[in-house]
N, C-alpha and C positions, 0 to 999 in steps of 0.2 A: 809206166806209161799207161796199161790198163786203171789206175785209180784216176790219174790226170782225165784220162777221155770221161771215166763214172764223173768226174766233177764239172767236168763242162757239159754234157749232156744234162747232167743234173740243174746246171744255171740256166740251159735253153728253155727245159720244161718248166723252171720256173717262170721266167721272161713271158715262154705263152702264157701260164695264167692270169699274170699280173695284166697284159695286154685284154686278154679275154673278159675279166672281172679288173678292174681299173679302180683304185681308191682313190677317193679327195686326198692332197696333197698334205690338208690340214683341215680337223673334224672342224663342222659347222660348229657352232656355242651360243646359247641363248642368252639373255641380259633382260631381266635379273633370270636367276636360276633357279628362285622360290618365292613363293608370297604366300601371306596368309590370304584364307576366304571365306567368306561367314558362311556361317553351318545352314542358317534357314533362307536366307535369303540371295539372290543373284549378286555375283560380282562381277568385275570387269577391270578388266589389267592388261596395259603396253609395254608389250612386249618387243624386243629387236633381235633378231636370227641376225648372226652374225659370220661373218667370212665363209657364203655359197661360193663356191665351184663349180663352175658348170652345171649349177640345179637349181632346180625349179620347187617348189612348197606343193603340195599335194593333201592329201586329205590328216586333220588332224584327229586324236579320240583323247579320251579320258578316260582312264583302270587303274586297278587297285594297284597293281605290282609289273613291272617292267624287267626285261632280261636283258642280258649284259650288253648289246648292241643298243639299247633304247629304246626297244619296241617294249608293243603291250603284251604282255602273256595271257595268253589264251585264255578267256573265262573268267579274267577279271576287267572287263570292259565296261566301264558303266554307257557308253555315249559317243556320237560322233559331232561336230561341230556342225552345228545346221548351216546350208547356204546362205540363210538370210541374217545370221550372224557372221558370219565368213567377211573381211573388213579389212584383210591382209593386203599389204602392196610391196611389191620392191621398193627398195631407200638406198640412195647412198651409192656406194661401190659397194656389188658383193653383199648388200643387206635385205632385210625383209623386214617387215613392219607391221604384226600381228595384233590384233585388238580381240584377246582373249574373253568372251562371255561364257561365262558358266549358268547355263540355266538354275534357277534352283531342285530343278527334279535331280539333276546330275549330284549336288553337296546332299542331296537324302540319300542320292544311295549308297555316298561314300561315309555318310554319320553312320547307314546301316550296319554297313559292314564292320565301321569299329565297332560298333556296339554288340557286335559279335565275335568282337575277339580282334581283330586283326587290326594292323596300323592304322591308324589315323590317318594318315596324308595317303595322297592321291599322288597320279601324273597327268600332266598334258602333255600327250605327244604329238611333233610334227616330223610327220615322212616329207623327206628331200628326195627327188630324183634327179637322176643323174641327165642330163642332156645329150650325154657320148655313150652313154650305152653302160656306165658304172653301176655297183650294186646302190639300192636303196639305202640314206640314211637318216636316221632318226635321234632327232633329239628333245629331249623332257626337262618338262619345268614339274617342281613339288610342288603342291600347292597342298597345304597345311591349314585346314578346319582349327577355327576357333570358336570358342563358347559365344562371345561375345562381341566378336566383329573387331575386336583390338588389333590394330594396327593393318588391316585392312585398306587398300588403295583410295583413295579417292574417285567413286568413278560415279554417275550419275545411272539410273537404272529405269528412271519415268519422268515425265513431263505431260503433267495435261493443265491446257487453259482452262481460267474460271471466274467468270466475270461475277461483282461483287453481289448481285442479285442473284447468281445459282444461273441465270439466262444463258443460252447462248447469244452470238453476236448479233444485232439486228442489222436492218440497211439502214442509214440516217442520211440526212439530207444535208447538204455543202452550209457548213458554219455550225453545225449541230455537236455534241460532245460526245463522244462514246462512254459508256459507263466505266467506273472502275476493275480494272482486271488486275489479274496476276498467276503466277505459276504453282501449279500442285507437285514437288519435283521428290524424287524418292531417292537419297542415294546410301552408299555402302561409304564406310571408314569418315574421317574425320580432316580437316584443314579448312582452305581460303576457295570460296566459290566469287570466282572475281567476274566480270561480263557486261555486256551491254545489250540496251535495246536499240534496234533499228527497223525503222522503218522502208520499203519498198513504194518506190511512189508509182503512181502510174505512167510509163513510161520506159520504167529503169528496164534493164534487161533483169530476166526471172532468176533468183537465185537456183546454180546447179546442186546435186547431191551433195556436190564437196561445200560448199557455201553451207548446207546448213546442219555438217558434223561439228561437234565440240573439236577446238582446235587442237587439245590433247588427242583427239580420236586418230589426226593427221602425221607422217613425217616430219621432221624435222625443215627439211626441207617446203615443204607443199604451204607451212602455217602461214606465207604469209602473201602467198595468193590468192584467199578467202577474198571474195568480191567483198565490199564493203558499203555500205549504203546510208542514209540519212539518220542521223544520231537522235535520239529520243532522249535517252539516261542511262547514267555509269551506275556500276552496283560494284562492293564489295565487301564480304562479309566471311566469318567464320562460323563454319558449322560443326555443331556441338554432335559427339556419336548418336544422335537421336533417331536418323534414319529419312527424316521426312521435313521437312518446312516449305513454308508458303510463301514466294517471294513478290512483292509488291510489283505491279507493273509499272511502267513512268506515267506521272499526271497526264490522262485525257486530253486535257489544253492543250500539252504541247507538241500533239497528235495535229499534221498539218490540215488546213479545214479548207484551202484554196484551189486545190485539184479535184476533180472527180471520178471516180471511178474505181476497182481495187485498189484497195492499200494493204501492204501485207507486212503486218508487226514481225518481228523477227526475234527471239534470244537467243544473244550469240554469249557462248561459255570460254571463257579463256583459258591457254593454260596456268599454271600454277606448279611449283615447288612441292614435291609429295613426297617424303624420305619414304613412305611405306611401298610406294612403287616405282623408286629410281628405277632408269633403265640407261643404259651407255651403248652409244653407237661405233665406239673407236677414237671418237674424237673429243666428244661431250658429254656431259648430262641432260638426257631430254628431262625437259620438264612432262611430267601424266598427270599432274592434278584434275581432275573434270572429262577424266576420258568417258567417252560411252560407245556404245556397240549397236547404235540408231541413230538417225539426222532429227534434230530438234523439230517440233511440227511447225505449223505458221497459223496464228491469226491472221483471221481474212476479215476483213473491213469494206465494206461498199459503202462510198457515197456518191448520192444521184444529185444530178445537176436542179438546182431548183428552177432554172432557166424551163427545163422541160418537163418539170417534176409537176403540178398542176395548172393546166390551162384554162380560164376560166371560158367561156365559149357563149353563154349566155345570160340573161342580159348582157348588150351590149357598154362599153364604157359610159357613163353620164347618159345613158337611155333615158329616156321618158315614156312609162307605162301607164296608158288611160285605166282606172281602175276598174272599167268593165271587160278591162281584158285581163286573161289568165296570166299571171304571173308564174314564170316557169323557172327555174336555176340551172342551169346545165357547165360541164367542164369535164376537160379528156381525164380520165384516170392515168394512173399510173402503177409499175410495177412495185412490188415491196408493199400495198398497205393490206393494210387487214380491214380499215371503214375509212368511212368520212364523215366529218362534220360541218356542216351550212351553217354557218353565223349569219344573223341577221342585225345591224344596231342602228342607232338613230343617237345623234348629237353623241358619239362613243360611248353609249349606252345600251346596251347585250338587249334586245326584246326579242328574240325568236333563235331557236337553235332546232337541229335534228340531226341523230348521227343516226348513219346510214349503212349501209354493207358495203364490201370493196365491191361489188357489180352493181353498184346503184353508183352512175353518175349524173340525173338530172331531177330534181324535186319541182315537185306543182304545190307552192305554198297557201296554206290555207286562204281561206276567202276572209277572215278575219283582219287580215294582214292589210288588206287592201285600205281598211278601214281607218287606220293608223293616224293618229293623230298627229297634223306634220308630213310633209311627203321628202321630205327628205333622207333618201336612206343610203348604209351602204353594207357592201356583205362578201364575204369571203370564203371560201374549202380549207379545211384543213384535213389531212391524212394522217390517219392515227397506226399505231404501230399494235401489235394483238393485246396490250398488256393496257392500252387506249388512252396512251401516252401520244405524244406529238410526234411525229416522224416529219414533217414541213406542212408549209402551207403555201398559199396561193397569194397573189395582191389580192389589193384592195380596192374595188370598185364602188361608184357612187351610182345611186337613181332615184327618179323623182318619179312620185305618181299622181298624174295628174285627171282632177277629176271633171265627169264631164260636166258643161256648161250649159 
C-alpha cells in the first residue's frame, strides 16, 4: 500500500511540473535544415519554421556551436539578426517565414574561426516562445561556408539604378524620352532571374513595402497580392556564378509620354525554381529563386506638362514692333531647368540666339536686331537641362518690325 501511495504521489509531482513547464506537443522544425553560404560575400535564404504551438518567433543569432536543446553556447556567438533585416511573417497554419540575411561581417567571423581550427559550419538560431507560459524553444539551420559560393541560394544582395550616361534621372518634358537605363544587381549562387518592368503612372495608388519585395522574399501565400501595374518588358535570363550583371532596362519609347507628372519604373523579381534553397511548407515546394532581405528601389521619373512648362509672355502673338522701340523677350520660367535659350529666325533661318541662366527670364535684344533685313520674324525659349541638352521648349510666335515713316 505504502509503494502504491510513493507512486501516485510521485505521478502528481510529476503532473505539476509538466503543467508548471509545459512542452510543445511536437518540436518546431525548420525547412531546409542547411545550406551552403559564401565565405566573402552576403547571402540570403527562405526559410519556413514549421508546426509552432502556441509560439511566437523572437530574436534570432548566429554561433559557432549549439547545445543539445538548439540554443547557442555561450561564447560562440558571432551576431544577432539586425531589425532592418528581420523580414519574418507568419504563413500558413502553424508556420513562419523567415528571410535569413547573413551579413557578411557574420561568414568572416565564422571563416575566422575555422581557420583556427574549429568547424566550418555555423548555426542560425531561432528562439520560439511559448504563448501559455511553456519553456523557450529553439531551433538551427547549418549553414555551411563554401570556398566558392557552389551551390549557394539564389538570392539577390543590391540593386542600384544607372542610366546609360553615368547621370542620374532628370525631369523631361511630356513627349520627351528618358535616357537609356538599367540595373547594377549583385547577387549570391547561380539559376534563372526571371521579372518585369513596370511602370507606376500618375494616379495609380503607390506601391506598399510588400509591392516592392522580390516575390521569393514573400509567403507562399502573399505572392499573389503584389499590386500590379503598367507593363513595360518581360526579362529572362540565366545567371552565370559570376556575382554581378547589369540588366538592361525596357526601351525608353515605351515608357508612357501622355501623362504628367511622377512616373515611377518599378523591377519587379519573380520567383523561380532554386534546388540550392528548396524549402517545404507541409504541403509544397516553395519556390526561393530571387529572394532578397530589401524592397527593390524605384526610379523616379518627372514629366512636366508642356502646357505650363514655358509661357511665352512677351512680345505679344503677331505683335508689331516700331524699330525705335526696345524690343524686349520675356516668358514665365519654369521648374527643373538649369538655362534658357532665345531663338531668333527669319524665313526658318536661326539669325540671333542667347542662352541664358535659369533666373534670367526676359532678354532686351540687341539694337542690331532691329535693323534686320526683312521684318518678318519669329522666336521661341527653349529650357535646357544642366548637361544643355533640351529639356522642352515653348511655341512659336511671329512679329514684324515696323519701321518708322
Amino acid at each position: 500500500m505504502k509503494t502504491i501511495n510513493k507512486l501516485i504521489a510521485a505521478t502528481i509531482s510529476l503532473s505539476s511540473i509538466a503543467l508548471i513547464n509545459p512542452r510543445p506537443l511536437q518540436a518546431a522544425t525548420v525547412s531546409p535544415t542547411g545550406v551552403n553560404v559564401s565565405t566573402f560575400a552576403p547571402t540570403t535564404v527562405f526559410l519556413t519554421f514549421l508546426g509552432l504551438n502556441n509560439q511566437i518567433p523572437a530574436d534570432a543569432q548566429w554561433c559557432g556551436a549549439i547545445n543539445a536543446n538548439g540554443s547557442c553556447v555561450p561564447g560562440t556567438v558571432y551576431g544577432r539578426l539586425p531589425r532592418r533585416y528581420n523580414r519574418g511573417q507568419l504563413s500558413g497554419v502553424n508556420n513562419y517565414t523567415d528571410i535569413m540575411s547573413i551579413p557578411a561581417s557574420i561568414t568572416r567571423k565564422a571563416y575566422q574561426d575555422a581557420a583556427r581550427g574549429n568547424q566550418a559550419d555555423f548555426f542560425y538560431v531561432r528562439r520560439l516562445v511559448s504563448t501559455n507560459g511553456g519553456i523557450d524553444e529553439y531551433v538551427a539551420v547549418t549553414c555551411r561556408l563554401t570556398s566558392s559560393g557552389a551551390g549557394v541560394p539564389l538570392s539577390i544582395t543590391s540593386v542600384r539604378y544607372q542610366l546609360a550616361n553615368g547621370q542620374t534621372v532628370p525631369p523631361i518634358g511630356s513627349g520627351e524620352t528618358l535616357p537609356r537605363f538599367g540595373a547594377n544587381i549583385a547577387y549570391n549562387g547561380t539559376g534563372r532571374l526571371k521579372g518585369r518592368w513596370e511602370v507606376v503612372l500618375p494616379g495609380d495608388a503607390p506601391p506598399t513595402q510588400r509591392d516592392l519585395l522580390t516575390e521569393a522574399t514573400l509567403p507562399l501565400e502573399q505572392r499573389g497580392l503584389q499590386r500590379r501595374y503598367t507593363l513595360l518588358e518581360r526579362f529572362d535570363l540565366f545567371l552565370q556564378p559570376n556575382g554581378k550583371i547589369f540588366l538592361p532596362g525596357p526601351d525608353p519609347a515605351t515608357l508612357p509620354k501622355g501623362s504628367k507628372g511622377l512616373h515611377q519604373v518599378l523591377l519587379r523579381i519573380e520567383a523561380t525554381d532554386n534546388s540550392a534553397g528548396t524549402s517545404f511548407n507541409n504541403i509544397s515546394i516553395v519556390p526561393t529563386g530571387g529572394v532578397a532581405g530589401f524592397p527593390m528601389p524605384i526610379l523616379r521619373q518627372s514629366i512636366v506638362s508642356n502646357s505650363q512648362q514655358i509661357a511665352l509672355l512677351q512680345p505679344d502673338p503677331d505683335a508689331q514692333i516700331p524699330t525705335e522701340q526696345q524690343l524686349r523677350f520675356s516668358w514665365k520660367g519654369i521648374d527643373g531647368a538649369k538655362g534658357y535659350k532665345l531663338e531668333v529666325n527669319q524665313s526658318n533661318r536661326l539669325i540671333f540666339s542667347a542662352v541664358l541662366s535659369k533666373s534670367t527670364t526676359s532678354y532686351l535684344a540687341p539694337p542690331w536686331l532691329k535693323k534686320t533685313k526683312g521684318s518678318d520674324l519669329s522666336w521661341k525659349v527653349q529650357a535646357l537641362k544642366a548637361d544643355g541638352s533640351l529639356l522642352t521648349e515653348s511655341e512659336t510666335r511671329n512679329l514684324q518690325l515696323k519701321a518708322k515713316k
